[in-house]
N, CA, C, O and CB atoms as a CASP TS submission, in Angstrom:
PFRMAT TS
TARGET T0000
AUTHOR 0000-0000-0000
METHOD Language model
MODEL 1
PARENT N/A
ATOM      1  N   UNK     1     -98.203  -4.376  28.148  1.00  0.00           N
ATOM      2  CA  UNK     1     -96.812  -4.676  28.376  1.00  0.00           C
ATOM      3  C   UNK     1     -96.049  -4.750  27.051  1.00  0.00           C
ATOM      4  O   UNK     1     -94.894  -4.325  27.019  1.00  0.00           O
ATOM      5  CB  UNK     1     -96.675  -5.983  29.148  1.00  0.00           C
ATOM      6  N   UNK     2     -96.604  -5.245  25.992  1.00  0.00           N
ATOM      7  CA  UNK     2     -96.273  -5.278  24.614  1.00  0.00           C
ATOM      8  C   UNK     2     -95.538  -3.883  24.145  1.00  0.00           C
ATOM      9  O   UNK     2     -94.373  -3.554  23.920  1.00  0.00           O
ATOM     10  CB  UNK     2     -97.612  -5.552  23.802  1.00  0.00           C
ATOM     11  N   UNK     3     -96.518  -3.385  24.121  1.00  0.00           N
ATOM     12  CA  UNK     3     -96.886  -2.318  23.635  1.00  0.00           C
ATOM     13  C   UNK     3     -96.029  -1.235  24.148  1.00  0.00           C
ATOM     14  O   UNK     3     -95.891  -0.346  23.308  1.00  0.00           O
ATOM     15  CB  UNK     3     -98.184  -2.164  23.849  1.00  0.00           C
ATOM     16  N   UNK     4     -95.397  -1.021  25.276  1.00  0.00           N
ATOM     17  CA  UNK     4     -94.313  -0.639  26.313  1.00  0.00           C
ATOM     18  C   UNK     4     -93.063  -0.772  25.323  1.00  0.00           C
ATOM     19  O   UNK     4     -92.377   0.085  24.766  1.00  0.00           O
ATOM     20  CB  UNK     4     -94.232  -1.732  27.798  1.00  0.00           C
ATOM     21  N   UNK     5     -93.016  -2.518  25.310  1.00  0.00           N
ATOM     22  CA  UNK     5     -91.264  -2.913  24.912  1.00  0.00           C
ATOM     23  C   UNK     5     -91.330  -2.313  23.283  1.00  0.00           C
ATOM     24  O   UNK     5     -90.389  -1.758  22.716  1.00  0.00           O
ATOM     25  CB  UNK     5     -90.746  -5.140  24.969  1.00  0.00           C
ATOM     26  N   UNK     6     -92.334  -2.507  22.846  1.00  0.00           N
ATOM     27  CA  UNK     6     -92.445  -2.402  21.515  1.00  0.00           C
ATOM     28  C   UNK     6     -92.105  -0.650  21.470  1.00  0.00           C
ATOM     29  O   UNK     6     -91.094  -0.287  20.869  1.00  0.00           O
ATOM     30  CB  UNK     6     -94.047  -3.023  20.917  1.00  0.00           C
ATOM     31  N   UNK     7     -92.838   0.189  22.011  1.00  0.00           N
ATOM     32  CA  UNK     7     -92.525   1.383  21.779  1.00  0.00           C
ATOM     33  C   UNK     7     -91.072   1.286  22.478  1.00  0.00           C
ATOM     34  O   UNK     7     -90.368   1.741  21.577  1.00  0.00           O
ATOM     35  CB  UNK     7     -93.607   2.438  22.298  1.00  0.00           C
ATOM     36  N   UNK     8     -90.436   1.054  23.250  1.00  0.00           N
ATOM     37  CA  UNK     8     -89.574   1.519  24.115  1.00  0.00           C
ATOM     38  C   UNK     8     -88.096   0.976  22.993  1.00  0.00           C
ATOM     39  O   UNK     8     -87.100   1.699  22.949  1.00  0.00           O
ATOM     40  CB  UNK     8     -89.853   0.768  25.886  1.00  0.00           C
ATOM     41  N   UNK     9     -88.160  -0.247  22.227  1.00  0.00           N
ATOM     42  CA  UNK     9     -87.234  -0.378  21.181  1.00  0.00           C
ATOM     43  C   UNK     9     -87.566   0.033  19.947  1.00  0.00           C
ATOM     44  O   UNK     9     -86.758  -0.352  19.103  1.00  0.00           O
ATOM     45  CB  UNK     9     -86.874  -1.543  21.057  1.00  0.00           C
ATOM     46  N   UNK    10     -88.713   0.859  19.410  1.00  0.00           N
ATOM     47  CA  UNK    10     -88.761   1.818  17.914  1.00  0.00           C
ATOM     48  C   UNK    10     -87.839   2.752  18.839  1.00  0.00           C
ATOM     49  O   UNK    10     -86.734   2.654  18.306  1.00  0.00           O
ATOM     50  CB  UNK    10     -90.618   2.636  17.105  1.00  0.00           C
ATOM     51  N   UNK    11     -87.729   3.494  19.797  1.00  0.00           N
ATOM     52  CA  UNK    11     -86.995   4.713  19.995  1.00  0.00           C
ATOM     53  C   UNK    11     -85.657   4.258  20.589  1.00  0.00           C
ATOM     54  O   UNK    11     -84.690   4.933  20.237  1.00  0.00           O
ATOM     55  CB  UNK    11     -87.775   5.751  20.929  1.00  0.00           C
ATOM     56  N   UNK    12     -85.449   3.339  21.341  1.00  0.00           N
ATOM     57  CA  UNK    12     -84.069   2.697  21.049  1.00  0.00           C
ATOM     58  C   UNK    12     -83.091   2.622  19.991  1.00  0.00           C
ATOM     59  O   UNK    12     -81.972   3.136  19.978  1.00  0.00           O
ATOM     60  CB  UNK    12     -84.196   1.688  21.151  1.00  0.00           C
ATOM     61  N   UNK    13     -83.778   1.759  18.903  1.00  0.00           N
ATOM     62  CA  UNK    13     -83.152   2.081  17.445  1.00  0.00           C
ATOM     63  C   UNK    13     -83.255   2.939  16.687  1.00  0.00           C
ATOM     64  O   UNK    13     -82.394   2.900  15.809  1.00  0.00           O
ATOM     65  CB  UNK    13     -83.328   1.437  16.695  1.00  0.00           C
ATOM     66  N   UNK    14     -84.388   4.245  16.575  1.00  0.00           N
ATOM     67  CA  UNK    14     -84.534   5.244  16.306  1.00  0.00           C
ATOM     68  C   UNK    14     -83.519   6.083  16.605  1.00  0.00           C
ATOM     69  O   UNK    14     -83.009   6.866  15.803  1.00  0.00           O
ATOM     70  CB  UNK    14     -85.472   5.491  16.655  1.00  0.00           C
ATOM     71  N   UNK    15     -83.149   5.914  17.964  1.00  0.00           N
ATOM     72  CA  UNK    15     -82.021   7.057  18.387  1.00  0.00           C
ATOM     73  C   UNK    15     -80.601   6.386  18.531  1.00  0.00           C
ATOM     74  O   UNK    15     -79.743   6.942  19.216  1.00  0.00           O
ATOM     75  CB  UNK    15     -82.409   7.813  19.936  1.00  0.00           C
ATOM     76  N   UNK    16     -80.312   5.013  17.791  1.00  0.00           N
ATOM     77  CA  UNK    16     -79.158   4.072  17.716  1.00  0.00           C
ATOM     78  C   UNK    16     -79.103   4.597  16.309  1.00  0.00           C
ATOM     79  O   UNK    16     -77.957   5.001  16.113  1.00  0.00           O
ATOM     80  CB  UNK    16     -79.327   2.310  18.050  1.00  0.00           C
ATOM     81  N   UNK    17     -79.913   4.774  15.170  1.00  0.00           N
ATOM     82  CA  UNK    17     -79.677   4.865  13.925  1.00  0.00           C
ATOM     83  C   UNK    17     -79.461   6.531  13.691  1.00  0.00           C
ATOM     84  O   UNK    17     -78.640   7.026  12.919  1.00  0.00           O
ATOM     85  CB  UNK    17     -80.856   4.141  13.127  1.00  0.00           C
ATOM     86  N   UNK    18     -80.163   7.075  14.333  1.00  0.00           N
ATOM     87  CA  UNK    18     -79.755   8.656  14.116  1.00  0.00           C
ATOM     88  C   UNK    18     -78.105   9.671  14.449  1.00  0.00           C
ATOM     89  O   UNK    18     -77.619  10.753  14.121  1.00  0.00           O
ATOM     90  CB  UNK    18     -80.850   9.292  15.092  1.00  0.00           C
ATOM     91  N   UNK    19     -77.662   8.183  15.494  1.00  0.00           N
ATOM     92  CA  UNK    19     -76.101   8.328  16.055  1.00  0.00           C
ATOM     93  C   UNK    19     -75.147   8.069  15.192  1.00  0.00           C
ATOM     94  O   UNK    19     -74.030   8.580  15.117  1.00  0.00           O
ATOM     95  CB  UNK    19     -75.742   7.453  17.156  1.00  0.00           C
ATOM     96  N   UNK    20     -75.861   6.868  14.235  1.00  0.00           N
ATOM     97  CA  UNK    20     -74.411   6.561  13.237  1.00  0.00           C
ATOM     98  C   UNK    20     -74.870   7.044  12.352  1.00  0.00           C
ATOM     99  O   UNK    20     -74.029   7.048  11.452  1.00  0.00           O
ATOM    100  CB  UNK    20     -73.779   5.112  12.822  1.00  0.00           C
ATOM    101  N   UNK    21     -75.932   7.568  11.988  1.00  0.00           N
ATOM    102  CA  UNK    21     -75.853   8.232  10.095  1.00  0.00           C
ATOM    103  C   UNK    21     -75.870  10.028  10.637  1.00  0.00           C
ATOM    104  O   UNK    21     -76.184  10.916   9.845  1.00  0.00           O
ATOM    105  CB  UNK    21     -77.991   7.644   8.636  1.00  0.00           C
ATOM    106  N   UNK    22     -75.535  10.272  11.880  1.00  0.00           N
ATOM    107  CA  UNK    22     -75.267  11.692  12.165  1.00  0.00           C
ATOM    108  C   UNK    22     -73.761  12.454  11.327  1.00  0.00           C
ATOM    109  O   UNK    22     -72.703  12.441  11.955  1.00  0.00           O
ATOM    110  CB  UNK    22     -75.110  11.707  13.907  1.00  0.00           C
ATOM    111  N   UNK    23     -73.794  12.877  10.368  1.00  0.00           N
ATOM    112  CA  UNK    23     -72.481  13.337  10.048  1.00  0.00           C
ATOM    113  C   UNK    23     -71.623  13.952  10.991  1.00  0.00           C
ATOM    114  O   UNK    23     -71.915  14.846  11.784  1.00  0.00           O
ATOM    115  CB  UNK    23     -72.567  14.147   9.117  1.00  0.00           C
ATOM    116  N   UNK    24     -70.634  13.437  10.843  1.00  0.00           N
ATOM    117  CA  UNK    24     -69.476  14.042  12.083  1.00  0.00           C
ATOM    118  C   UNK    24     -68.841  15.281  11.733  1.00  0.00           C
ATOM    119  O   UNK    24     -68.175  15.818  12.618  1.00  0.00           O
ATOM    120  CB  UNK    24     -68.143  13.021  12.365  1.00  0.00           C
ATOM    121  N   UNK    25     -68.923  15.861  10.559  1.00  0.00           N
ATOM    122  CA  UNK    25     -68.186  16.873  10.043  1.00  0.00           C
ATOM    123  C   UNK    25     -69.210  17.670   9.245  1.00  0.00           C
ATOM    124  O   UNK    25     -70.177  17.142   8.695  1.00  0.00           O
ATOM    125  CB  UNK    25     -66.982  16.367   9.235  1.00  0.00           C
ATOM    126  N   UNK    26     -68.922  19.061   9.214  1.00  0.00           N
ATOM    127  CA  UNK    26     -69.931  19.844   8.315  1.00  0.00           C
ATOM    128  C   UNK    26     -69.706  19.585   7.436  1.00  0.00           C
ATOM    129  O   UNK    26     -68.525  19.255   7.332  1.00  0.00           O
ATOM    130  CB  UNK    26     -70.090  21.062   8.230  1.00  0.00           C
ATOM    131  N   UNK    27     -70.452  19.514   6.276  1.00  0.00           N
ATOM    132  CA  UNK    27     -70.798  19.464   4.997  1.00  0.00           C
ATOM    133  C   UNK    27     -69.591  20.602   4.127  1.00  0.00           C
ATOM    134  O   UNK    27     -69.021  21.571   4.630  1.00  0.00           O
ATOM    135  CB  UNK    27     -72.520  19.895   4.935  1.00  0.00           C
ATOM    136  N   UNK    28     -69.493  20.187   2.980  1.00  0.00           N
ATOM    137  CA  UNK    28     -68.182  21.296   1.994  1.00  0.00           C
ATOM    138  C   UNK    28     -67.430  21.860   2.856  1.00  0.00           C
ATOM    139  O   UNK    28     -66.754  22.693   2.252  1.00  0.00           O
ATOM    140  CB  UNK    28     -68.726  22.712   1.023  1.00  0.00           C
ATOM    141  N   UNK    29     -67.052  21.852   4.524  1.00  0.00           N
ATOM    142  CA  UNK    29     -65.622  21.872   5.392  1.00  0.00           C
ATOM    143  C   UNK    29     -64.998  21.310   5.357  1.00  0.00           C
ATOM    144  O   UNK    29     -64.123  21.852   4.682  1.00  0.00           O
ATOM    145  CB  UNK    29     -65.431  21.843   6.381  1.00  0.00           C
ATOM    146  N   UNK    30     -64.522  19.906   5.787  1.00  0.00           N
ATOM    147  CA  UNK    30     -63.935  18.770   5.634  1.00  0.00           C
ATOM    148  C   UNK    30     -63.637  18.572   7.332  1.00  0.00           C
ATOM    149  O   UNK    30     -63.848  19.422   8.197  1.00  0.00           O
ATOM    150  CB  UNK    30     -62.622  18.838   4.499  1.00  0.00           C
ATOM    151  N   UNK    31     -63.061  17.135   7.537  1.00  0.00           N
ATOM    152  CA  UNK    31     -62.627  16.916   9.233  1.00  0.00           C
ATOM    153  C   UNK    31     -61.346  17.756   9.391  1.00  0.00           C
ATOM    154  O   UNK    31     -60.368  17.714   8.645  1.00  0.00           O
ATOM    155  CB  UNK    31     -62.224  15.113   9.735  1.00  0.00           C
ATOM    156  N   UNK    32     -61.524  18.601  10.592  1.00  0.00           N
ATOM    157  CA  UNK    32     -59.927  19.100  10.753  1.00  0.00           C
ATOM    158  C   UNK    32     -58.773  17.935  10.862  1.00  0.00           C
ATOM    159  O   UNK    32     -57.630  17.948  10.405  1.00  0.00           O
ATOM    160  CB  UNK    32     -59.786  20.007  12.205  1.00  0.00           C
ATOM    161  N   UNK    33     -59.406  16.998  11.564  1.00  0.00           N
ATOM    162  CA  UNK    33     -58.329  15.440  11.876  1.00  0.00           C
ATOM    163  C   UNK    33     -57.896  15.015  10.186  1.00  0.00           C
ATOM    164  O   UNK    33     -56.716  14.664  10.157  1.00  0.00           O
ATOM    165  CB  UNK    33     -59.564  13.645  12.840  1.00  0.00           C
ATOM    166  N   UNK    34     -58.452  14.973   9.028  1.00  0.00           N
ATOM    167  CA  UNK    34     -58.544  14.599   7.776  1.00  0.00           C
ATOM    168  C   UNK    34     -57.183  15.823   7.423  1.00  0.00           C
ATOM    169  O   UNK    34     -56.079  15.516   6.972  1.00  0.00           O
ATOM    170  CB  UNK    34     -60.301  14.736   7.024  1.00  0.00           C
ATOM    171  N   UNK    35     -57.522  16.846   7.679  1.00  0.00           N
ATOM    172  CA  UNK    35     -56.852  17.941   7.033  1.00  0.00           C
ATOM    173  C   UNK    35     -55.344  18.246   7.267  1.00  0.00           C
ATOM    174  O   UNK    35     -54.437  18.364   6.443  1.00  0.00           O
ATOM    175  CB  UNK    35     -57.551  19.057   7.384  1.00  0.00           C
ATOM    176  N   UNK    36     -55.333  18.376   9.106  1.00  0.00           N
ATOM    177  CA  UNK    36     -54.202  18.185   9.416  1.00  0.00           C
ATOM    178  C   UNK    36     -53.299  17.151   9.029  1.00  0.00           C
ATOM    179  O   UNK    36     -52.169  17.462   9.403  1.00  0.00           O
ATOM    180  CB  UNK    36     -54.278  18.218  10.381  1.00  0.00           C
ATOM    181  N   UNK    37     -53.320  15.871   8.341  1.00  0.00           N
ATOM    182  CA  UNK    37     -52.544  14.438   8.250  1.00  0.00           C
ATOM    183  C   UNK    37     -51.902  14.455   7.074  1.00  0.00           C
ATOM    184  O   UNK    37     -51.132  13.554   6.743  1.00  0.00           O
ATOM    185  CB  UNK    37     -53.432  13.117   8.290  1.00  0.00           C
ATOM    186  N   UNK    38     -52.245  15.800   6.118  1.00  0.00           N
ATOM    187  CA  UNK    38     -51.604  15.575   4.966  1.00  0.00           C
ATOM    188  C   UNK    38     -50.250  16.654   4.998  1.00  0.00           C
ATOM    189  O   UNK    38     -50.214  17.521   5.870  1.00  0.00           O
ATOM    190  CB  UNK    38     -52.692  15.785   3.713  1.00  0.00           C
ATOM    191  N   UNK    39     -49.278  16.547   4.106  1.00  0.00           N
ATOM    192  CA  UNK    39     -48.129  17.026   4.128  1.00  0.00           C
ATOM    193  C   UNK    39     -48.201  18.161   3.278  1.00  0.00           C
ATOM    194  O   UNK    39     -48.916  18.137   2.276  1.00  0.00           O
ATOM    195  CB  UNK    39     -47.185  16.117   3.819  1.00  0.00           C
ATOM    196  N   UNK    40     -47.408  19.323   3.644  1.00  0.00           N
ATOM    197  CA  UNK    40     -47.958  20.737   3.228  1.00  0.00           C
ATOM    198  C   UNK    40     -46.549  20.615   2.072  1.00  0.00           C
ATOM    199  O   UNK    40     -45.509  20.066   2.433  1.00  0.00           O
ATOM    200  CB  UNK    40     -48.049  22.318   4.738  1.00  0.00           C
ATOM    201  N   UNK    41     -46.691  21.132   0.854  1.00  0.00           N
ATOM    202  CA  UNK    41     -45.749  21.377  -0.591  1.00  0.00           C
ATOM    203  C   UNK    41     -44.768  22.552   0.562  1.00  0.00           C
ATOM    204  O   UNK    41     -44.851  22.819   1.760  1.00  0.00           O
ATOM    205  CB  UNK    41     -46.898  22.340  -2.540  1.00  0.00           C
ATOM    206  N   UNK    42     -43.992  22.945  -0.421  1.00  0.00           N
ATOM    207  CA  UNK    42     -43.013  24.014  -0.243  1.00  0.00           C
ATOM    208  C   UNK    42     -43.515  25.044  -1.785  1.00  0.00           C
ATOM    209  O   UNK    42     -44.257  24.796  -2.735  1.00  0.00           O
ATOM    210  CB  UNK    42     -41.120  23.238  -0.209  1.00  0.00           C
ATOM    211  N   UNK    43     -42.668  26.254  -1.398  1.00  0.00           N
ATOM    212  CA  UNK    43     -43.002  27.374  -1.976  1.00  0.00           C
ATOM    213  C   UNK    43     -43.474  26.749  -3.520  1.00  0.00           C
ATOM    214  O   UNK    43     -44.614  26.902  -3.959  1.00  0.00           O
ATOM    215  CB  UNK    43     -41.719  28.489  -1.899  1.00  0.00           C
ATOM    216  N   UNK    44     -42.487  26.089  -4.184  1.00  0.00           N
ATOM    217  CA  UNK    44     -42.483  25.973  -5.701  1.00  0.00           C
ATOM    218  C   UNK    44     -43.534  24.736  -5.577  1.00  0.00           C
ATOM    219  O   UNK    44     -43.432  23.890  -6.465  1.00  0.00           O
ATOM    220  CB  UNK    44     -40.812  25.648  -6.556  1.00  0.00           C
ATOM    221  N   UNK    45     -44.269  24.582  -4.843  1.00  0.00           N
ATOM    222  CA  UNK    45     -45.421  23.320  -5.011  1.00  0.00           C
ATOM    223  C   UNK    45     -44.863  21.574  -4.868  1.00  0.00           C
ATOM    224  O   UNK    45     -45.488  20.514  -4.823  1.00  0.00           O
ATOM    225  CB  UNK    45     -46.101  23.506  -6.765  1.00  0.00           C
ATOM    226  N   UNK    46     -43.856  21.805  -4.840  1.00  0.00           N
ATOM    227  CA  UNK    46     -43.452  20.174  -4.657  1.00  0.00           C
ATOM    228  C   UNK    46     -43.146  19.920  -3.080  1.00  0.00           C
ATOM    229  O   UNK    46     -42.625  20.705  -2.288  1.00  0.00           O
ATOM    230  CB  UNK    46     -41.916  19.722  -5.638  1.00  0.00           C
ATOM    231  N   UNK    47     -43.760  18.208  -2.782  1.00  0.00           N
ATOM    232  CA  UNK    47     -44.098  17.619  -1.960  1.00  0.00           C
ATOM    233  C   UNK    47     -42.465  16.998  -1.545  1.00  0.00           C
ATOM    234  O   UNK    47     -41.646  16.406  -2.248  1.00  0.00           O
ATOM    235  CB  UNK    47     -45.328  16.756  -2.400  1.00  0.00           C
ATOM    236  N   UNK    48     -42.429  17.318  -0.459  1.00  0.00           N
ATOM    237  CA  UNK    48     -40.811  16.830   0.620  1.00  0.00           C
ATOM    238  C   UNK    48     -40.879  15.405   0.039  1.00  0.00           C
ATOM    239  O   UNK    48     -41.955  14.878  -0.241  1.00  0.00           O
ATOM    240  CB  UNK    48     -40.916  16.819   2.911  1.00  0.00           C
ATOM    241  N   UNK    49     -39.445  14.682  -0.165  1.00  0.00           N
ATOM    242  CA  UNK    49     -39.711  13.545  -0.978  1.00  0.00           C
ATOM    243  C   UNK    49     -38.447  12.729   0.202  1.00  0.00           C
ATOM    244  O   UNK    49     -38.134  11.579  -0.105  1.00  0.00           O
ATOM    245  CB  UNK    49     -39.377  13.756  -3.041  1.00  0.00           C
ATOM    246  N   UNK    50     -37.645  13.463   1.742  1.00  0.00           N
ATOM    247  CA  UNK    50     -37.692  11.954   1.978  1.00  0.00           C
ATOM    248  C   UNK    50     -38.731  12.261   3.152  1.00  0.00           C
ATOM    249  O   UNK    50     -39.566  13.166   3.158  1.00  0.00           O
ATOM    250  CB  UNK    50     -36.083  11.042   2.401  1.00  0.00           C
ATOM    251  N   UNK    51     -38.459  11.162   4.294  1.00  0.00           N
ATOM    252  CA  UNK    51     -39.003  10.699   5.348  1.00  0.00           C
ATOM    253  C   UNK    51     -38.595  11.452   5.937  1.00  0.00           C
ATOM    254  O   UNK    51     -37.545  11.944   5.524  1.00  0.00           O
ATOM    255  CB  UNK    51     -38.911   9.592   5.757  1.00  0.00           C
ATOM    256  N   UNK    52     -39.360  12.138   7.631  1.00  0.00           N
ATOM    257  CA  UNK    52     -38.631  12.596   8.717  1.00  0.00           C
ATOM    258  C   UNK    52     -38.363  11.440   9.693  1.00  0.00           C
ATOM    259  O   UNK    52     -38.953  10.360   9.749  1.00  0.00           O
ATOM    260  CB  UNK    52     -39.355  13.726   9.370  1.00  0.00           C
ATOM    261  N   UNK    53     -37.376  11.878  10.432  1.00  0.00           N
ATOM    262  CA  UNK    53     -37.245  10.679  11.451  1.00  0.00           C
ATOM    263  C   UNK    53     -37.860  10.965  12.800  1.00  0.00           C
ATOM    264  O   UNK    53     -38.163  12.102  13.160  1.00  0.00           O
ATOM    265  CB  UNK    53     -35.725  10.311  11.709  1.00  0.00           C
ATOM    266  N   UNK    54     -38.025   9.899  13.513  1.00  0.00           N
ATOM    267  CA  UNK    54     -39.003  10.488  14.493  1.00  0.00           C
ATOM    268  C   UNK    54     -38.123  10.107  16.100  1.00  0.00           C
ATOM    269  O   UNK    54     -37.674   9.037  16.513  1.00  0.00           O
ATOM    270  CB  UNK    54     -40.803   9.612  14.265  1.00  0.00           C
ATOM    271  N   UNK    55     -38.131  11.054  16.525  1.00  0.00           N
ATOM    272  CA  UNK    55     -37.215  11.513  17.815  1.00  0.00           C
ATOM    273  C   UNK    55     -37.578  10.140  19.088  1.00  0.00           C
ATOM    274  O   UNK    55     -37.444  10.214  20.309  1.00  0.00           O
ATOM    275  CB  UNK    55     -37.870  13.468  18.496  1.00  0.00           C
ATOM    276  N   UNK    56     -38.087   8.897  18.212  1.00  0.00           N
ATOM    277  CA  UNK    56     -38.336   7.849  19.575  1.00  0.00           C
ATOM    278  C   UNK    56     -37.038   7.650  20.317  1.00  0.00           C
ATOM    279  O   UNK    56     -37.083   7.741  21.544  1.00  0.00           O
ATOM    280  CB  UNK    56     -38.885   6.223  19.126  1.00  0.00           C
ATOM    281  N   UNK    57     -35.747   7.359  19.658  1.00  0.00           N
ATOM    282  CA  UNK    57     -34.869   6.950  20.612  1.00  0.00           C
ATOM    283  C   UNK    57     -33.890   7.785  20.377  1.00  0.00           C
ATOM    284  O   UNK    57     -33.728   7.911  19.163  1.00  0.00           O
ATOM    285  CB  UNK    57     -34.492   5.601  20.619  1.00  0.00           C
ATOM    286  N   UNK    58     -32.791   8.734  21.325  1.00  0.00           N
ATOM    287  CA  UNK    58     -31.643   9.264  21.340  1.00  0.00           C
ATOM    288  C   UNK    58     -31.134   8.954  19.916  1.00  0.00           C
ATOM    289  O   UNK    58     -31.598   8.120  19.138  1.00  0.00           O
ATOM    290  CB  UNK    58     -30.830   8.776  22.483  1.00  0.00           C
ATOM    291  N   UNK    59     -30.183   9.712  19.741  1.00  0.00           N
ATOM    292  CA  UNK    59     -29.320   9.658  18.464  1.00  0.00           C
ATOM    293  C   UNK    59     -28.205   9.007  18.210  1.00  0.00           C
ATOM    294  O   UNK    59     -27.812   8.581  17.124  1.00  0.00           O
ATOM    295  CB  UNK    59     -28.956  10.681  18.168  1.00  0.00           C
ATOM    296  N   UNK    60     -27.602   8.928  19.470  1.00  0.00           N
ATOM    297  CA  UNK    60     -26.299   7.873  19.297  1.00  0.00           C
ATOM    298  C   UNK    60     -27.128   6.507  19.297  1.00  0.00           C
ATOM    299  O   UNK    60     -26.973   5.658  18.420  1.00  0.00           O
ATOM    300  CB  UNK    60     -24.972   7.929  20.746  1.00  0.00           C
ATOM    301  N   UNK    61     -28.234   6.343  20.612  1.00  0.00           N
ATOM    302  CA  UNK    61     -28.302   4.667  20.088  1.00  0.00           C
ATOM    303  C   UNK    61     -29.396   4.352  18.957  1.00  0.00           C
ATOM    304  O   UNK    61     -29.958   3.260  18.868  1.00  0.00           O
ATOM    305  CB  UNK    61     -28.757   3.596  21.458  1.00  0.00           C
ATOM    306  N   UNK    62     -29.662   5.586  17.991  1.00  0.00           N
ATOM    307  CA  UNK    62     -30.220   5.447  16.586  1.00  0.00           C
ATOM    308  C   UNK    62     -28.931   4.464  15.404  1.00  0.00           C
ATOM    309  O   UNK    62     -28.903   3.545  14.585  1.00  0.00           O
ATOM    310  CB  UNK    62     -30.525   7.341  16.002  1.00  0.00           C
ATOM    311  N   UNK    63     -28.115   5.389  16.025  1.00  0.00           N
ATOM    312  CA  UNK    63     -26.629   4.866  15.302  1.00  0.00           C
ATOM    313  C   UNK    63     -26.467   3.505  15.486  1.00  0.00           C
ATOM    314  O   UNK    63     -26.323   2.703  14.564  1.00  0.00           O
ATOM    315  CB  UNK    63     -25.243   5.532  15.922  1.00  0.00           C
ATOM    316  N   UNK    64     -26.499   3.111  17.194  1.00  0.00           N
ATOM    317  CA  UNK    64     -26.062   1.219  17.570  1.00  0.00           C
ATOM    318  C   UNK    64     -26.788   0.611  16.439  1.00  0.00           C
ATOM    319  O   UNK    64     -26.279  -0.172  15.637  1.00  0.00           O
ATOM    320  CB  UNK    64     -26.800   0.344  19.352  1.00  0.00           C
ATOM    321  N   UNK    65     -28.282   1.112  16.424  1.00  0.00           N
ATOM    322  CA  UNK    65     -29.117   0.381  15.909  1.00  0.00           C
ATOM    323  C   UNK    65     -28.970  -0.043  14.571  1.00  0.00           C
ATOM    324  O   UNK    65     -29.262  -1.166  14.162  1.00  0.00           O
ATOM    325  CB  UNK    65     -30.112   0.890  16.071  1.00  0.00           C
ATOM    326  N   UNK    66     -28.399   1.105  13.739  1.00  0.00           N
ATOM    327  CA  UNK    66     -28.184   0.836  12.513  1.00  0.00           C
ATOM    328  C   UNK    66     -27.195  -0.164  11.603  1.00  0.00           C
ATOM    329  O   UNK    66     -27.181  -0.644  10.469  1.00  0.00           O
ATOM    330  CB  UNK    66     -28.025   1.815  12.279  1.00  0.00           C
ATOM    331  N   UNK    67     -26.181  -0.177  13.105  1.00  0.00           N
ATOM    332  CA  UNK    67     -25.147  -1.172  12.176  1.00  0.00           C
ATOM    333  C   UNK    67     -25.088  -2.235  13.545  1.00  0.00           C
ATOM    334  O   UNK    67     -24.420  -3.268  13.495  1.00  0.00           O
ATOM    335  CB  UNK    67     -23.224  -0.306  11.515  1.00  0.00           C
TER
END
């Protein structure tokens, strides 16, 4: 009966530890999720310097909001 639980949790954690040190991304590719998040330069190499605004609420009551 030992000998059961005992084998039955080496391969429990065997296959618990092989899940989290599994790399999620290929090697010298990078994550597409990583890649996509960064902001692309324009022609002459410089990075957009303001903010975009983000379409949560209509535009007039962007305005109420502001003043």
């Amino acid at each position: 009966m030992k000998a059961k639980t005992f084998r039955f949790l080496m391969c429990l954690s065997l296959g618990l530890m092989s899940t989290l040190l599994w790399p999620s991304c290929a090697p010298k590719t990078g994550c597409p999720i990583n890649e996509e998040a960064h902001v692309q330069p324009n022609k002459k190499g410089e990075y957009p310097r303001t903010r975009t605004r983000s379409s949560l609420f209509p535009k007039d009551m962007r305005k109420r909001m502001r003043h």
